[in-house]
N, C-alpha and C positions, 0 to 999 in steps of 0.2 A: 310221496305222502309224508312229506316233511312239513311241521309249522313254524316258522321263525318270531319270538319273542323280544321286543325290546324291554328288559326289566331294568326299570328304572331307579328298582328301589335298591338294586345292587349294584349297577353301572354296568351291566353284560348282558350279551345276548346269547336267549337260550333257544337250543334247538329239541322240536318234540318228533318224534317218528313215531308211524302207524298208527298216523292218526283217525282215519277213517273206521280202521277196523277197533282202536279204542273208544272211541263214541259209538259204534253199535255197539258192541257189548256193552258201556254203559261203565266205563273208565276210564282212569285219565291216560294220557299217552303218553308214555314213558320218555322222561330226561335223556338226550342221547350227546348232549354234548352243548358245552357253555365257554364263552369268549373270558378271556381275562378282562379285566377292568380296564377300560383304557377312556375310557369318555364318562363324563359327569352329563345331567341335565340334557339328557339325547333328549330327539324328539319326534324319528321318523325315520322308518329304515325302506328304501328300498331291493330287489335283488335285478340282476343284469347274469343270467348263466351261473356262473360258479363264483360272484364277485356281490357282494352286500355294503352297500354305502350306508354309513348310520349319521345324523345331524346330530351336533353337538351345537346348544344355543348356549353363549358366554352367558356366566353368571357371576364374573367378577372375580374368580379366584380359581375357573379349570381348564385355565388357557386361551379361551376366546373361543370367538364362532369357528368350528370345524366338520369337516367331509369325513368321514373315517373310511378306508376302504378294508374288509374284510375277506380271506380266500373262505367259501365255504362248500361243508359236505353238509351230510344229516351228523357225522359225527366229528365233527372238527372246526372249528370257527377260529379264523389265525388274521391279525391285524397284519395287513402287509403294506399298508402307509396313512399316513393323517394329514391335511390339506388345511391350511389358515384359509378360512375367505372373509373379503371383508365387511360383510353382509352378517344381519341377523337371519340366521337360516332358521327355515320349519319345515314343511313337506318335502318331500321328494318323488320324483320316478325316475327311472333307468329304462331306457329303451337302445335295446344291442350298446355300443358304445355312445351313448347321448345320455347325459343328464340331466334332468327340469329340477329346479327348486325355488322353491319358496323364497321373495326377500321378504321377510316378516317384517312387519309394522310399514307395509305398502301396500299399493297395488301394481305391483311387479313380478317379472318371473324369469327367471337365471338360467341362460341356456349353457349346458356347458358340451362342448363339441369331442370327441376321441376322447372321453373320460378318463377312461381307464389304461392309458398308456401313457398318459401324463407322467411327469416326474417332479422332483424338485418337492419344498417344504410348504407351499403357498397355492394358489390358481386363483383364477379371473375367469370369470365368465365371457366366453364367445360374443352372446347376446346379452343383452336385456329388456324382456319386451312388457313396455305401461300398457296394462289392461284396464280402459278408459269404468269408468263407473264401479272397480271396487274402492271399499275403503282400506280393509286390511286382510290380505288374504293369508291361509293356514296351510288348507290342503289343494292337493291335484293329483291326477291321473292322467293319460294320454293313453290313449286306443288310437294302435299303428293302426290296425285293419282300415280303419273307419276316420284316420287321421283329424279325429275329435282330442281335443281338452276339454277337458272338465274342473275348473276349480272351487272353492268356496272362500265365500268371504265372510270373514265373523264380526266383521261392520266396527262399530266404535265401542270399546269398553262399557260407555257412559249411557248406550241405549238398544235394553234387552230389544226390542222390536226389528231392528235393522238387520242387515247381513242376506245373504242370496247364496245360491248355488249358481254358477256360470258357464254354460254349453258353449266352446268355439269350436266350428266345423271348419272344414279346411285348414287346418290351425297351419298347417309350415306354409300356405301361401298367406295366409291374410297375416301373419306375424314376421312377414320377414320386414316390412318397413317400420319395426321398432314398435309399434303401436299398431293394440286389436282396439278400434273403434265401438262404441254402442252399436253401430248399424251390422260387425261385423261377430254382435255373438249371437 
């Protein structure tokens, strides 16, 4: 009954516990624990068990595009490494050790294989698989059960009207040849 916050306007992530039973009563749920500052300009935190990846999109001056990986409880949020990639990152999911992420200002999506055992100051994406027909995608999910993605794409800056939400079904068979087709969402 924990909620995980990414506060942007601090640069850390805060953790709320009892949460359920502070919304029926009809208050807030108490602060139980906040990350030091370690990222500027986050933009997406996924969790994978006890391990929270937060995106970090460069902004010229807080190190570049980065992965942050975090150990986490309800009361303890502890950076335990930070990954250069060479990508504009936005979304993320974490599924067991697999990471999906967003390459911003595409229509692309970053697979990253044994995530979380990686080492080293830098990583590369496994895959990369072109999802034919967006312009610029933000967000995603992946439902193991049902081994759906789901992404969205917030289309061109320049025209409120564009942009979609995106259903792949079967998504690890029909994405293993680098490219989900129109006929394949």
């Amino acid at each position: 009954d924990v909620l995980y916050q990414l506060n942007r306007t601090d640069n850390v992530i805060n953790a709320y516990s009892d949460v359920m039973t502070s919304l029926e009563q009809g208050v807030t749920p108490p602060l139980t624990a906040t990350s030091t500052s370690d990222f500027s300009n986050g933009r997406e935190i996924t969790v994978s068990g006890n391990k929270m990846v937060v995106t970090q999109d460069d902004n010229g001056s807080n190190g570049g595009n980065r992965l942050l990986v975090y150990n986490i409880s309800p009361t303890s949020i502890t950076l335990e490494r930070s990954f250069a990639v060479g990508f504009n990152v936005w979304g993320v999911h974490a599924f067991d050790q697999t990471l999906y992420a967003v390459v911003d200002n595409s229509n692309q999506l970053a697979i990253f294989r044994n995530f979380f055992t990686r080492g080293g100051s830098a990583v590369a994406p496994d895959q990369v698989v072109t999802v034919e027909g967006i312009v610029r995608t933000h967000g995603l999910t992946y439902n193991s059960r049902l081994n759906q993605m789901l992404m969205t794409d917030v289309g061109s800056a320049a025209d409120a009207t564009d942009g979609a939400i995106v259903l792949i079904n079967d998504f690890t068979h029909v994405s293993a040849d680098g490219v989900v087709t129109a006929a394949e969402q």
